[in-house]
N, C-alpha and C positions, 0 to 999 in steps of 0.2 A: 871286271866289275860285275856285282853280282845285286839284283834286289828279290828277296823270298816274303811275301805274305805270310803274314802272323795270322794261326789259323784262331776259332775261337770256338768256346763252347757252348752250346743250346742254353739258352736262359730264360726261357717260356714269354720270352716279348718279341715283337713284331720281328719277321726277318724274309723279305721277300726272294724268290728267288730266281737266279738267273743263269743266263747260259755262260759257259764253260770259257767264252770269250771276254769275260770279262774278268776273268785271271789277269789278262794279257796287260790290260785296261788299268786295273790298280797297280799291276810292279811297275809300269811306267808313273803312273803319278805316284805312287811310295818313293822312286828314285829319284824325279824330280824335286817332288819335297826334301829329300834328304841332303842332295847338291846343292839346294838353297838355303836350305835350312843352317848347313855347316859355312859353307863359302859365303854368306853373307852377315854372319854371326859377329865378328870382329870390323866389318865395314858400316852399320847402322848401330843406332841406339836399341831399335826397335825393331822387330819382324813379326806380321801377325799374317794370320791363318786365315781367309775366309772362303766359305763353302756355301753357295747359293741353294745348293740342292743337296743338303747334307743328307735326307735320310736317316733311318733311324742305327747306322754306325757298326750294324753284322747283314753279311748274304750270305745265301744257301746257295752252292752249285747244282745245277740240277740233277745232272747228270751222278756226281760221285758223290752227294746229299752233303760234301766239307760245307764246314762254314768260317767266314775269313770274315776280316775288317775292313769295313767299305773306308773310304777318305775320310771324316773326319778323325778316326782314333787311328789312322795309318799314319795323320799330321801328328798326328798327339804323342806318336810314341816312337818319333825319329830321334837319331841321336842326340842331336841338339835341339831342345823343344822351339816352337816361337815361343815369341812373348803373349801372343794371346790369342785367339782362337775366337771366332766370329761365325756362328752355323745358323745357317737356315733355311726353312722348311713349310710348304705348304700344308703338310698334314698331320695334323699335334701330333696322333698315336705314336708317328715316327720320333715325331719331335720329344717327345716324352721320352722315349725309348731309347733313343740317344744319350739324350742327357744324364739318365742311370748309370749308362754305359761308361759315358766318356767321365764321367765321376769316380768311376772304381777303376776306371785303367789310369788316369790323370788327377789324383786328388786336387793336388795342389796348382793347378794349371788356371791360369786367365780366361774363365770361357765367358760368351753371351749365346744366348737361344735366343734367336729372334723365329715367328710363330708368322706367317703368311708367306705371300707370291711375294718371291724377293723384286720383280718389279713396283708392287705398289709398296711395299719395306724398304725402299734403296737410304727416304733420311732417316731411318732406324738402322741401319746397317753403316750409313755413315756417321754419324754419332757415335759410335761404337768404335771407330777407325780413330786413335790418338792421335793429338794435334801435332803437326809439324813444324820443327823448328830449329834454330839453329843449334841448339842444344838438346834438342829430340829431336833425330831425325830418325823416322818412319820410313820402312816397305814394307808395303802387301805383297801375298801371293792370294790370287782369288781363281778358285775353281771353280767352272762351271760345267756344269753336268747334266743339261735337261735332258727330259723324257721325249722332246721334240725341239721345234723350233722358235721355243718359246718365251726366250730370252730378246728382251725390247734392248739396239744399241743404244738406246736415250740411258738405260740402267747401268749401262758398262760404260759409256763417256759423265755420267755422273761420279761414277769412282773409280774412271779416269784420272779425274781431274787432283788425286791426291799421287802419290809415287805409287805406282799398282803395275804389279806382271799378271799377266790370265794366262791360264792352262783350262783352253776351252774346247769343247767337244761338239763338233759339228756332226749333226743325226743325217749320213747321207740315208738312211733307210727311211727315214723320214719322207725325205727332199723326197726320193723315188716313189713311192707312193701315195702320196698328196701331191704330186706334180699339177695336177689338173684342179683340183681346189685352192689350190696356192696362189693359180697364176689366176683366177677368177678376179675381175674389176673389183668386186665385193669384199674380196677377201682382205683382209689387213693383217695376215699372220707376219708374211714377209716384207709390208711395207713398213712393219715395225722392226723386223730383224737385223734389216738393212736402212734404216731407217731412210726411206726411198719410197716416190710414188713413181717414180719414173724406170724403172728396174723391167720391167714389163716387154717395152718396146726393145732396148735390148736384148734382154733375152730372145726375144723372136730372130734376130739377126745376129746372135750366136748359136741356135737352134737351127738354123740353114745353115750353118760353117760346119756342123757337126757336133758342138759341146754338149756333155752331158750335164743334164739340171745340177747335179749335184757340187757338179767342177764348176760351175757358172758361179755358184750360190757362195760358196764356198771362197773363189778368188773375187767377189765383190765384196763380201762380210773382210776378206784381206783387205782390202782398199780405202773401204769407210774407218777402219782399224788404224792404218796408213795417214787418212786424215786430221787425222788427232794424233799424228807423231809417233806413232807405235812403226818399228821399224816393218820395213814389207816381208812379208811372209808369203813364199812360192807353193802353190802345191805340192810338192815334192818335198816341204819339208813340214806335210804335216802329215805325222805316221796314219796311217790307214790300217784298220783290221778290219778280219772277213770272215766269216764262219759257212763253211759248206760253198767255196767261193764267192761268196756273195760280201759285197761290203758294206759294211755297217756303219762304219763310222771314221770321223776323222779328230787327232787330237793335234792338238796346236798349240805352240807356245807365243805368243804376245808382250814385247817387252820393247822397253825406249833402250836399254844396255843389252850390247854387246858381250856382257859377259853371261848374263840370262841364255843367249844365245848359244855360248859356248858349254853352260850344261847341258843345254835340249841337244847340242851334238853328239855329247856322250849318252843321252838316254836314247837317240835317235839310231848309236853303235851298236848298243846293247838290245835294243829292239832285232835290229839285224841278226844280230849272235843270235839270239833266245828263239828266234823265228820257226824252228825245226820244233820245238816243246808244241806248237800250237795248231 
C-alpha cells in the first residue's frame, strides 16, 4: 500500500511554508481519506469532508521549495470523492485562496467556505453537516489541524453529536513549550481543550510519577473523547513524528466503529514501512 502527494504549481496566492515533516503528515491523512473515502462509499447515503483549519489548500517545502496540496484538495481529489466538502478557516486570504484552488481542481464538487475560528463557527459548520435519516444516512470525517492547542472539546462534542470520525492532530511541540503558561490558574487554554478545571492537580501527581506534559495532555484529551463514546485510543496508537529527534506532533484517529479502526491500522502499517523516507 502506497500513498504519494500530488505536487502543485506556483499560482501567485498565498502558500506558506513548512518543514519537510509535513510530507509525512499529508500521505497519512491523503491515505486515511482515501480508505474512507472508498470503504465507506457503498455503506452511507452520505460522506462529507470537513476541515477545521483548512488553510489556503498549497504548501511550500522549505527545504526542496516543492509544493504539494495541503488537506482540503488531498480530500477533493481521492478516488472516490465525498459528497461534500465543508472547509474552514480563520484567515480569509487563505480562505479566498483556497476556494480558487479547490474550484479548478473540483469544479463540480459540493463545497462550503465557512470564514472564522471554527470554535465560534461550530453552528455554521453544522448547518452545513446534511440531516440524518433513515433514508439519508450521513458520516463525517472531520480534520483537525491547529497551529496549537486551540481546538475547545465543547466544538468537537458539538459535532460529536452527529455520526462524525476525527483525524486530530495533537501539538506535542506546543504542550512542550507552553508547559508553564498552560498550567497557570489564569490560563484557560487547556481548561477548554480538555474541557476541565480540574486537570491541574492531576497533572502534579502524574508529574512526580514521571509523565511527560505531552503524554498526560494527550491520554486525558483520549478520555474526555472516551466520554462521549468514541472508542479509547492508547498512546501507542497515535502515530508520532519528529524532525531532528524531536517530536512534534501526534495524529490520532477518533471513531465510535471498529472499522474506522481498522483503516488507521493500515495507515499506522504504512506509516512503519515509509519511516526510513523521513
Amino acid at each position: 500500500m502506497s500513498y504519494e502527494l500530488n505536487e502543485a504549481l506556483e499560482d501567485g496566492m498565498v502558500c506558506p511554508k513548512v518543514g519537510d515533516w509535513s510530507v509525512d503528515k499529508y500521505r497519512l491523512v491523503g491515505l486515511y481519506c482515501s480508505l474512507f473515502s472508498t470503504g465507506m462509499k457503498n455503506k452511507w447515503d452520505k460522506r462529507i469532508y470537513i476541515d477545521l483549519y483548512a488553510g489556503p489548500g498549497h504548501l511550500q517545502i522549505k527545504n526542496t521549495g516543492k509544493i504539494f496540496q495541503g488537506s482540503p484538495l488531498i480530500a477533493l481529489t481521492v478516488k472516490d470523492p465525498f459528497d461534500k466538502y465543508i472547509f474552514c478557516d480563520d484567515n480569509p486570504e487563505k480562505l479566498s485562496a483556497l476556494e480558487k484552488r479547490a474550484r479548478r481542481v473540483a469544479p463540480e464538487a459540493d463545497m462550503v467556505f465557512v470564514g472564522g475560528d471554527c470554535n465560534s463557527k461550530v453552528d455554521e459548520i453544522l448547518s452545513a453537516i446534511p440531516s440524518y435519516s433513515s433514508t439519508n444516512r450521513v458520516l463525517s470525517l472531520c480534520f483537525v489541524d491547529p497551529y496549537n492547542l486551540a481546538i475547545r472539546f465543547d466544538t468537537l462534542r458539538r459535532i460529536a453529536d452527529r455520526y462524525v470520525d476525527f483525524l486530530l492532530l495533537f501539538m506535542e511541540m506546543d504542550a512542550n513549550r507552553n508547559r508553564a503558561l498552560y498550567s497557570e490558574e489564569e490560563s484557560e487554554q487547556l481548561d477548554d481543550f480538555l474541557d476541565s478545571h480540574n486537570w491541574r492537580e492531576k497533572w502534579k501527581r502524574e508529574m512526580l510519577d514521571g509523565t511527560k506534559f505531552p503524554d498526560f495532555l494527550a491520554q486525558e484529551f483520549s478520555d474526555r473523547m472516551s466520554s462521549i463514546r468514541y472508542l479509547p485510543v492508547p498512546l501507542h496508537r497515535m502515530r508520532r513524528v519528529k524532525s531532528q529527534g524531536k517530536s512534534l506532533y501526534r495524529l490520532a484517529l477518533f471513531s465510535r466503529s471498529q472499522t474506522a479502526h481498522q483503516f488507521w491500522d493500515e495507515v499506522l502499517k504504512y506509516s512503519i514501512d515509509q519511516s526510513a523516507l523521513f
